[in-house]
Backbone bond lengths (Angstrom), bond angles and torsions (degrees), N, CA, C in turn:
res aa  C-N    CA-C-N  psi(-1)  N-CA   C-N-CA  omega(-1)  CA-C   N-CA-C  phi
1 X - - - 1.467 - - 1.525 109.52 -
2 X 1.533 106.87 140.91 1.692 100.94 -163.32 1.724 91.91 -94.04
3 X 1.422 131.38 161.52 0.978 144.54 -150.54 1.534 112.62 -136.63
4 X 1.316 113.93 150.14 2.139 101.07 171.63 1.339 88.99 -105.16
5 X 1.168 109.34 164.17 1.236 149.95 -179.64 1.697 108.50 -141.07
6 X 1.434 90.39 100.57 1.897 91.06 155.58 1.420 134.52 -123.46
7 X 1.438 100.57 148.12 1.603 110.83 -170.90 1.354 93.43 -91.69
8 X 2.167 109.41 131.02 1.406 112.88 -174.90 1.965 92.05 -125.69
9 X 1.113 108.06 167.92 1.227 118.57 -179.77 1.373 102.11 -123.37
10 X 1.201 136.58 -5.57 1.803 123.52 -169.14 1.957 90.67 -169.83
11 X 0.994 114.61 170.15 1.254 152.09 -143.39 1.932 84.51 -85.80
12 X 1.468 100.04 -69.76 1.707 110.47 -178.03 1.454 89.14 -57.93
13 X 1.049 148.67 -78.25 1.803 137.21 -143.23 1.879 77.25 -66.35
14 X 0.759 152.92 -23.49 1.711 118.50 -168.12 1.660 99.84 -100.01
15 X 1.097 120.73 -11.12 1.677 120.28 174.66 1.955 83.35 -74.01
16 X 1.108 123.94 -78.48 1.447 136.28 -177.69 1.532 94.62 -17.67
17 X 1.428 128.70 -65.22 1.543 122.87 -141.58 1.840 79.35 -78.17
18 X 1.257 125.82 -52.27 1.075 135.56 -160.07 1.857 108.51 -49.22
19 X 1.302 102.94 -51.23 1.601 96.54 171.72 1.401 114.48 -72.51
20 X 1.230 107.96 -7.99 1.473 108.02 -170.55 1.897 110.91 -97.53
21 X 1.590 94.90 1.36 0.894 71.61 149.18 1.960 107.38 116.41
22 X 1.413 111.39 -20.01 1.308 131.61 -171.32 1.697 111.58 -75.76
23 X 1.473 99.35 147.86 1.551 104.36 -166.79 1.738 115.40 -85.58
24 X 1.296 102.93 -21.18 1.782 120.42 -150.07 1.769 76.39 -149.09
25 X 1.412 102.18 131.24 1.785 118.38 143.53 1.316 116.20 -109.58
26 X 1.466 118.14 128.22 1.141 134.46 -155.53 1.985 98.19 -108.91
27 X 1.191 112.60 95.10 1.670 90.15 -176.41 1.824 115.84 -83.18
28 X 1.217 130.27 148.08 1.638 126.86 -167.07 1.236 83.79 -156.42
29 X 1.807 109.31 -173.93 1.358 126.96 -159.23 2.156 79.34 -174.08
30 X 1.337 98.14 87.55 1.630 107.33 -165.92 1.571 96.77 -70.73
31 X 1.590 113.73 -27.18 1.148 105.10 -158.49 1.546 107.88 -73.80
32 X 1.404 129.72 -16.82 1.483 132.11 142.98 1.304 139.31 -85.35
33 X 1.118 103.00 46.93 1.932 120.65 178.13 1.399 117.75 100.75
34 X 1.602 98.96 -178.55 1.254 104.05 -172.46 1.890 120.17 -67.83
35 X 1.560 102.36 -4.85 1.835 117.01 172.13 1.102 78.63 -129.09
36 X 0.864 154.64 55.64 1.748 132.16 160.10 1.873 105.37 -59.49
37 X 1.016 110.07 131.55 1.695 119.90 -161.49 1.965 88.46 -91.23
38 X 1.182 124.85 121.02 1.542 129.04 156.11 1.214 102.87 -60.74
39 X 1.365 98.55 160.13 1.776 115.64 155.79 1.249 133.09 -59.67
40 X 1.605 111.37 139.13 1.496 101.22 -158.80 1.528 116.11 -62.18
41 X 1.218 107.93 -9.03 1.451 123.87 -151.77 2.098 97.32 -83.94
42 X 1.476 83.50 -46.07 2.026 114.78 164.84 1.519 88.12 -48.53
43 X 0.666 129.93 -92.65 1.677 143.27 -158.90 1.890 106.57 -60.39
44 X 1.037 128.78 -17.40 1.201 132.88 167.48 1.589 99.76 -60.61
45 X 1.599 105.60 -66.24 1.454 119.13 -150.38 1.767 97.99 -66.64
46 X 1.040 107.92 -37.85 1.749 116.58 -178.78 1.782 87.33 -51.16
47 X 1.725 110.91 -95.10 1.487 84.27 -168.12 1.343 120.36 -62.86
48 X 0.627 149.28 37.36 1.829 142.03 138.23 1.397 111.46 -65.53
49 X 1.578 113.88 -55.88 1.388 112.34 -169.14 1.472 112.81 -90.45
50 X 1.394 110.99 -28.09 1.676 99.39 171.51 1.979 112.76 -66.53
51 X 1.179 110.54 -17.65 1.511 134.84 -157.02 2.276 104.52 -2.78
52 X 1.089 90.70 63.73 1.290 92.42 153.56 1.776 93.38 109.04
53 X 0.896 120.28 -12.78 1.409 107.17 -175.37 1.540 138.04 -78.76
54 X 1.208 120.07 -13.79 1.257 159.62 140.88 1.531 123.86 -101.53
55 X 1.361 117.90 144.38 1.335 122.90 134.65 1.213 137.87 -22.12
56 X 1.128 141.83 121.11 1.446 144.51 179.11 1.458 121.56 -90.34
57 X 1.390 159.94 153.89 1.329 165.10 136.77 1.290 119.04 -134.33
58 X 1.445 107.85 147.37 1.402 109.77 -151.56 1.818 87.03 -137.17
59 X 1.648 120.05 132.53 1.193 122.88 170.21 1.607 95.09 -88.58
60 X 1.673 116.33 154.91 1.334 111.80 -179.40 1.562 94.36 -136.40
61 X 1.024 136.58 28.51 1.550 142.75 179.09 1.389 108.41 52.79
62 X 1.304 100.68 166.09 1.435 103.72 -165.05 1.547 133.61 -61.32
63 X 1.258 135.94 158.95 1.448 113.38 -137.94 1.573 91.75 -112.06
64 X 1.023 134.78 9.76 1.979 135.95 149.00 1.545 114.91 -63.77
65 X 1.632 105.87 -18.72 1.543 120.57 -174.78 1.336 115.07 -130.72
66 X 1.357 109.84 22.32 1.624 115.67 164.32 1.445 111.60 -83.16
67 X 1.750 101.92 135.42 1.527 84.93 -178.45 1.843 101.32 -119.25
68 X 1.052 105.36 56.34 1.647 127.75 148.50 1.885 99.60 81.88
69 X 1.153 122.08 19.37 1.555 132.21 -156.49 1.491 88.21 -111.78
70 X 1.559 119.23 104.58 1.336 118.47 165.46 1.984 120.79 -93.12
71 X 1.343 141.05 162.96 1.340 129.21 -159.69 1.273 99.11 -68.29
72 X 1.134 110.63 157.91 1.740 104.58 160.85 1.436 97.21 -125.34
73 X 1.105 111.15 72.01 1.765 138.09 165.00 1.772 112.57 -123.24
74 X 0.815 94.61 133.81 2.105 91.58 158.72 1.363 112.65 -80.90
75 X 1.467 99.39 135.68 1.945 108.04 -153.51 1.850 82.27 -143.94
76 X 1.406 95.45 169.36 1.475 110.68 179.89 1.585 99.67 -98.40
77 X 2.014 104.47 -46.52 1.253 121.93 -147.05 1.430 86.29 -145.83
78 X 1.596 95.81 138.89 1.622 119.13 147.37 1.464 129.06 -136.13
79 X 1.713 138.02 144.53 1.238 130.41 -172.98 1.198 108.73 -131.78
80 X 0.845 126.83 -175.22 1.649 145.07 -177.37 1.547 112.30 -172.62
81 X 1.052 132.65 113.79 1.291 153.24 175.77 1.661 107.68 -51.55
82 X 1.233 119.85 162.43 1.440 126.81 -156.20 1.888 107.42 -111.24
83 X 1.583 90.97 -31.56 1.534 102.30 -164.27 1.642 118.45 -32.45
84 X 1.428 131.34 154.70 1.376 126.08 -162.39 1.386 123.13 85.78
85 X 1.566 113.67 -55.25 1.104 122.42 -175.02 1.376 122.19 -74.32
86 X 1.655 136.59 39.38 0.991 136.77 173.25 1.782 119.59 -89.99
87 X 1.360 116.09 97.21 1.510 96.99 173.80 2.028 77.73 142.28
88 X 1.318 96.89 -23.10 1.770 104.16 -168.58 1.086 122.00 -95.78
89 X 1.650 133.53 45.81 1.815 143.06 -164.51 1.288 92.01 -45.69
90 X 1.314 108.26 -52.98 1.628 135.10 -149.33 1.361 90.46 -49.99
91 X 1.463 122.47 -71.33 1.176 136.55 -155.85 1.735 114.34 -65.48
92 X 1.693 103.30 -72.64 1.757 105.56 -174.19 1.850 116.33 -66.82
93 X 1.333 122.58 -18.03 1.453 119.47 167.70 1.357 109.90 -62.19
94 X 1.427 115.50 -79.25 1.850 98.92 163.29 1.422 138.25 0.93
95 X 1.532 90.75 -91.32 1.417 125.19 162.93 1.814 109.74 -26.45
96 X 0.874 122.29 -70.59 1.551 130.67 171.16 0.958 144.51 -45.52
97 X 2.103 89.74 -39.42 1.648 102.88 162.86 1.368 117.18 -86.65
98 X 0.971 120.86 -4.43 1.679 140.53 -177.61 1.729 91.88 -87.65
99 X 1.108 126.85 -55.69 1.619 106.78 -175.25 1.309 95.91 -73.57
100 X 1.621 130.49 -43.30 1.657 111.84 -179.49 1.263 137.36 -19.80
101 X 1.612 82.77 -57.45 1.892 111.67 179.01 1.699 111.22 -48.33
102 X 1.474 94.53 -47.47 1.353 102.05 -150.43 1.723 100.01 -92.06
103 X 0.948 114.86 -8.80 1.838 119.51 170.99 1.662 88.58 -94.65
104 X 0.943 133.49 -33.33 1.741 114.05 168.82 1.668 139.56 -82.29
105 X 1.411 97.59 -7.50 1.142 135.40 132.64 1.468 133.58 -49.17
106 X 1.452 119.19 -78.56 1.306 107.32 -176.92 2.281 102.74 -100.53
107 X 1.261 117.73 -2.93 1.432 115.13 179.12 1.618 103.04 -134.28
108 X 1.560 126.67 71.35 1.156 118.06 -168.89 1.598 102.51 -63.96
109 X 1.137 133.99 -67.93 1.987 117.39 -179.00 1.190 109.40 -60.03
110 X 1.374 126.96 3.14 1.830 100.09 150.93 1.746 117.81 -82.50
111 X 1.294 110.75 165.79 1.137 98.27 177.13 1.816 93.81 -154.21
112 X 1.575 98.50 155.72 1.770 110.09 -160.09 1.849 87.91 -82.25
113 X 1.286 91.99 172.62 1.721 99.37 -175.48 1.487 86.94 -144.88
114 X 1.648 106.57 126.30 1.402 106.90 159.64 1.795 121.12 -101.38
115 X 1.582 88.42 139.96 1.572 87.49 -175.88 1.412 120.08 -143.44
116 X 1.454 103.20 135.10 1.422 119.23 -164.01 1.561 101.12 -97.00
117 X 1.545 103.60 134.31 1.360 117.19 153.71 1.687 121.71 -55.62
118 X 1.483 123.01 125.59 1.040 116.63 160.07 1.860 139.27 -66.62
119 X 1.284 90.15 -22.72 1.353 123.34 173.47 1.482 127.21 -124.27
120 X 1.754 86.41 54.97 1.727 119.28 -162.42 1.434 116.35 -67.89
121 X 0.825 107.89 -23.04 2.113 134.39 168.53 1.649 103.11 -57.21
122 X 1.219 117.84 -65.72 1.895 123.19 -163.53 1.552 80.48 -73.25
123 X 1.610 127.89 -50.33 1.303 116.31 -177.61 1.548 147.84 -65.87
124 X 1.778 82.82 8.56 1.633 89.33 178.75 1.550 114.65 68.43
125 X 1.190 128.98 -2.92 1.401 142.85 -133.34 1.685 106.74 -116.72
126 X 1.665 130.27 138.71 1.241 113.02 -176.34 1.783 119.44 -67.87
127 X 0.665 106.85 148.13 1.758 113.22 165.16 1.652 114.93 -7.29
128 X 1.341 129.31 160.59 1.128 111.42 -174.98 1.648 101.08 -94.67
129 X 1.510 96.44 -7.26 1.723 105.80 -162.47 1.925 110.85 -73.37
130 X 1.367 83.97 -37.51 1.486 113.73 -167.51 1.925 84.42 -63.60
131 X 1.035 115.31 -78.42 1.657 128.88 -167.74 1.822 103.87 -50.52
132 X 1.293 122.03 -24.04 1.258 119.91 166.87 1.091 118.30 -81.94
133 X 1.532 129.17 -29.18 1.199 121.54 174.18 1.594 125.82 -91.55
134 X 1.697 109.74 -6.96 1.673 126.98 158.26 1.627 101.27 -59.70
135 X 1.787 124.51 -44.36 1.200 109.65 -166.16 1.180 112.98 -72.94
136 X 1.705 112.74 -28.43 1.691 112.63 -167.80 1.642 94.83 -63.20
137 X 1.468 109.25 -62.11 1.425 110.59 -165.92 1.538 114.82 -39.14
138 X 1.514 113.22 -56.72 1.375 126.08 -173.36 1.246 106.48 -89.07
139 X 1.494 135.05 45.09 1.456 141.95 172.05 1.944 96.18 -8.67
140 X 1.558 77.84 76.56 1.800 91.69 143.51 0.759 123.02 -50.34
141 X 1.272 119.70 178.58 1.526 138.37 149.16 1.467 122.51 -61.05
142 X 1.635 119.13 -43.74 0.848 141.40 -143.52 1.129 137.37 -178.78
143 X 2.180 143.72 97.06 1.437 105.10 -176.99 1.549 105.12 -102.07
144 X 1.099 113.47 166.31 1.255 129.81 -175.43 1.783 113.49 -132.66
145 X 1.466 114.78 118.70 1.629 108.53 -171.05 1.734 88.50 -122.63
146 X 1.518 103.43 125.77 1.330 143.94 168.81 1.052 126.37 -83.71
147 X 1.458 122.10 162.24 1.779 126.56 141.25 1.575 110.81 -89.23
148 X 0.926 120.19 167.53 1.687 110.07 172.98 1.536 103.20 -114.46
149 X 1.925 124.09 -52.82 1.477 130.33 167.21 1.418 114.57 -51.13
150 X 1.470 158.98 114.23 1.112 167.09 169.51 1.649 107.35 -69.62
151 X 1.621 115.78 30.59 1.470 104.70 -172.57 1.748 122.58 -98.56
152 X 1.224 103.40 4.15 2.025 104.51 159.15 1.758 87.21 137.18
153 X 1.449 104.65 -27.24 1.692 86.80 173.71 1.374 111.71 -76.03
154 X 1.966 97.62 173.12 1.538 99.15 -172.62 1.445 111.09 -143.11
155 X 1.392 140.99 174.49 1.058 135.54 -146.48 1.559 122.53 -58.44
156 X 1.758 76.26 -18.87 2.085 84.78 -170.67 1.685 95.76 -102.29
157 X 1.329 130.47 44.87 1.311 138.38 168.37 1.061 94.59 -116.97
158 X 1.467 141.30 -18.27 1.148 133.98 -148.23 1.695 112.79 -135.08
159 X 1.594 105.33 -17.02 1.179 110.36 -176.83 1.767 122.96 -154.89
160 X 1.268 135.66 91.29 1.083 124.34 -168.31 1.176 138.99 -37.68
161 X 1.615 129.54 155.86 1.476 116.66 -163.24 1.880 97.10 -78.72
162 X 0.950 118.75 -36.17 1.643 102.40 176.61 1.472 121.99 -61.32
163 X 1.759 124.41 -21.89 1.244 125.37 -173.30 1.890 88.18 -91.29
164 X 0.792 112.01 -31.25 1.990 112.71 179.54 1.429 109.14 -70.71
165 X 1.565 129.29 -45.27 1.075 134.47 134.42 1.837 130.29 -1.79
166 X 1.147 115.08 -76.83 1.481 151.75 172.63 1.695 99.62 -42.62
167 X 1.165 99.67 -76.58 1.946 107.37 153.13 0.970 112.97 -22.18
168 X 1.288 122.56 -87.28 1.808 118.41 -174.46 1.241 98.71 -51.60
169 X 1.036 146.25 -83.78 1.740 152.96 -137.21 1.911 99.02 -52.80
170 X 1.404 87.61 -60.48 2.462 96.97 158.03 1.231 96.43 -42.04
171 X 1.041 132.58 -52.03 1.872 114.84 -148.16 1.978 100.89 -94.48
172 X 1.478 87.02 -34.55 1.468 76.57 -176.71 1.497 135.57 -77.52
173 X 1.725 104.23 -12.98 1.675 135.79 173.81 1.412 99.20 -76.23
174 X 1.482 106.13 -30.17 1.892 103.58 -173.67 1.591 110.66 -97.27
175 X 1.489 128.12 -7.65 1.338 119.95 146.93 1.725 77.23 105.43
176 X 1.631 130.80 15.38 1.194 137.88 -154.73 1.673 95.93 -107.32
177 X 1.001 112.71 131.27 1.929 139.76 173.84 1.805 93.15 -53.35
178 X 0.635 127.76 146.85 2.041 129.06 158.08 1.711 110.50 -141.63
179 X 1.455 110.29 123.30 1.502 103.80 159.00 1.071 93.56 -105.12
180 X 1.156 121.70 175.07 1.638 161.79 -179.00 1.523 98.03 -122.27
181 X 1.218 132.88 127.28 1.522 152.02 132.10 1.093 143.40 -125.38
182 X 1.460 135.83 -145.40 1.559 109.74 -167.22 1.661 133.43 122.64
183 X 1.379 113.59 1.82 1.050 113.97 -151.83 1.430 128.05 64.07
184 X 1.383 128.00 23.97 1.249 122.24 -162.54 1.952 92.33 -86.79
185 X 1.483 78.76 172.55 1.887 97.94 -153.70 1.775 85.77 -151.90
186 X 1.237 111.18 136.29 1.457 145.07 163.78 2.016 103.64 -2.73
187 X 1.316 88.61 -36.74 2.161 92.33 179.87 1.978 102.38 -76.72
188 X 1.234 98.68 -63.68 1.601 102.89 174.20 1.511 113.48 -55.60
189 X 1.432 132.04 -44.44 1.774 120.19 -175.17 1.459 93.01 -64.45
190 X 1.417 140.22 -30.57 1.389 116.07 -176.12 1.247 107.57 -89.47
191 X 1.403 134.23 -35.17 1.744 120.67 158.67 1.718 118.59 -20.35
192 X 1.912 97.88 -57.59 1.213 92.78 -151.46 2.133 102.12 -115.27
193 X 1.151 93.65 20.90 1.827 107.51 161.81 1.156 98.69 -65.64
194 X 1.669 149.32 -67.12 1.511 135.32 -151.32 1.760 90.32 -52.90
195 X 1.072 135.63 -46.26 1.451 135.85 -150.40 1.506 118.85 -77.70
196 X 1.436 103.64 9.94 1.285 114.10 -176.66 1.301 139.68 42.24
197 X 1.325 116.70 13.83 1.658 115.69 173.75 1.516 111.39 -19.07
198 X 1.559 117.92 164.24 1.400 130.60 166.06 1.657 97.22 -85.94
199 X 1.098 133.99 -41.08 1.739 118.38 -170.77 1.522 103.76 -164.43
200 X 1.965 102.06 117.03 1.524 103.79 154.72 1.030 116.60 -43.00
201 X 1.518 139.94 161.22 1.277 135.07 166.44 1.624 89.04 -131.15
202 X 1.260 109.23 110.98 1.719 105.63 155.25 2.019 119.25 -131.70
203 X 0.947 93.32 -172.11 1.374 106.63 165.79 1.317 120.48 -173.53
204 X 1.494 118.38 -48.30 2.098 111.12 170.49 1.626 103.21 -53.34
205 X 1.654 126.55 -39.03 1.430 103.89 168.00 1.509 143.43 -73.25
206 X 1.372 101.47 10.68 1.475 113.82 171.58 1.335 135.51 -116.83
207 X 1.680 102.32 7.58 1.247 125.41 -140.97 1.740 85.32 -102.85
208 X 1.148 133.06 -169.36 1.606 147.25 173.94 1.700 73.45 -101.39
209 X 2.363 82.62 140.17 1.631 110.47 172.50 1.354 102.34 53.86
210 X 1.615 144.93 -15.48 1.258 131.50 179.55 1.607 98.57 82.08
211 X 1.613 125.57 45.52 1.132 121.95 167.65 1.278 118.12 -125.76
212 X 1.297 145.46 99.59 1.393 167.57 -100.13 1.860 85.05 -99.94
213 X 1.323 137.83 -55.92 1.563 116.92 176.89 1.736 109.61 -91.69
214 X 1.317 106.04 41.15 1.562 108.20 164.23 1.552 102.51 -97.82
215 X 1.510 116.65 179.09 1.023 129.83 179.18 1.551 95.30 -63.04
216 X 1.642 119.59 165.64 1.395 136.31 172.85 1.943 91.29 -98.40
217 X 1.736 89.80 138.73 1.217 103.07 -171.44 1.785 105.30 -104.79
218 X 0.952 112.16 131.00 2.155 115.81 176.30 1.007 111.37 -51.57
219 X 1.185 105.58 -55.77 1.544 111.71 -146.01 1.866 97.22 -92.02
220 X 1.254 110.16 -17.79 1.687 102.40 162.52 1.773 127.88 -91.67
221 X 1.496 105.48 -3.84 1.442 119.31 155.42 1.202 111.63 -70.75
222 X 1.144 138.74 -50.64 1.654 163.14 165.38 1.484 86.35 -44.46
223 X 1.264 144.68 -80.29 1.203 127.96 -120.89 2.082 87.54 -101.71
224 X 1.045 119.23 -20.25 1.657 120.99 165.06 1.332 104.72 -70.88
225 X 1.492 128.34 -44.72 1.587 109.30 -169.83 1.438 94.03 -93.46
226 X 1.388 149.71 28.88 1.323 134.27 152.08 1.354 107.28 -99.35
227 X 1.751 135.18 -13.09 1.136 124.95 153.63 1.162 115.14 -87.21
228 X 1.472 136.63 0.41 1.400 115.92 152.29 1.241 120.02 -72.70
């Protein structure tokens, strides 16, 4: 069963997604990228008020600009973005499995989510193929395929439904979680509903006007998880 996923910025937008209806709260801070990491203080108040009723996920910005500080919250999910690291196997596989370890270590039910840029080129970022097949190997938590630019395109500008396809069928042979994101909006979740993902991930489509640092709107969380 495919699932929503919403990205909240404050404590009130995750009560909002929550009546509205969402499976997974995704906490971010959009106004610094496509992971832009909130304040811990942001991310405190989220689990406080969701306190157990949902799933939790936490964006932690991209992982060339992590400066080694993991939440000290109970989380389901954490990510870090890839961008920069294109050309660098050497470098972000390591690197990744080294925070794996160490979030299973000190947060055993959290688990890391790897996620590929769809528009992995402007992102400096490895392949999406390459990052799907790090998650199968290193049984993530989770992969998750993105946009990284926030400029009105959306995942299926960037990536065909048979290569998005291919993704699920990888994740689902590998026993592997998959969201779908992207800016997608009400035309794309029905493109890519036959394909069964585990969870849309949005937020500019739920937001007031459909603008990703507007308020999160109810009644358009509501009206996405009644077509899932």
């Amino acid at each position: 069963m495919t699932r929503l996923l919403v990205s909240v910025r404050s404590a009130a937008e995750a009560e909002a997604a929550l009546r509205g209806g969402a499976s997974l709260i995704d906490v971010k801070e959009p106004a610094h990228g496509a992971l832009g990491r909130a304040d811990d203080s942001v991310l405190a108040d989220v689990v406080r008020t969701v306190a157990g009723r949902r799933p939790i996920s936490a964006a932690l910005g991209e992982l060339d600009d992590f400066n080694d500080k993991l939440p000290n919250v109970p989380l389901t999910y954490i990510k870090w973005g890839l961008a920069g690291f294109r050309g660098r196997e050497y470098a972000w596989r390591p690197e990744l499995s080294l925070l794996m370890r160490r979030l299973s270590e000190r947060q055993p039910t959290c688990r890391a989510v790897a996620v590929a840029y769809a528009d992995w080129q402007r992102a400096g970022a490895p392949m999406p193929e390459e990052v799907v097949s790090f998650a199968v190997e290193q049984a993530a938590g989770a992969f998750l395929v993105d946009t990284w630019h926030k400029d009105g395109t959306t995942l299926l500008d960037w990536l065909p439904l048979d290569a998005i396809e291919r993704f699920v069928q990888r994740c689902r042979a590998g026993s592997l979680p998959i969201a779908l994101a992207g800016s997608l909006g009400l035309t794309e979740i029905e493109k890519l509903l036959p394909m069964c993902p585990d969870w849309f991930a949005v937020r500019g489509a739920i937001c007031q006007e459909g603008k990703r640092q507007a308020a999160i709107d109810e009644d358009k969380v509501r009206q996405l998880t009644a077509l899932l």
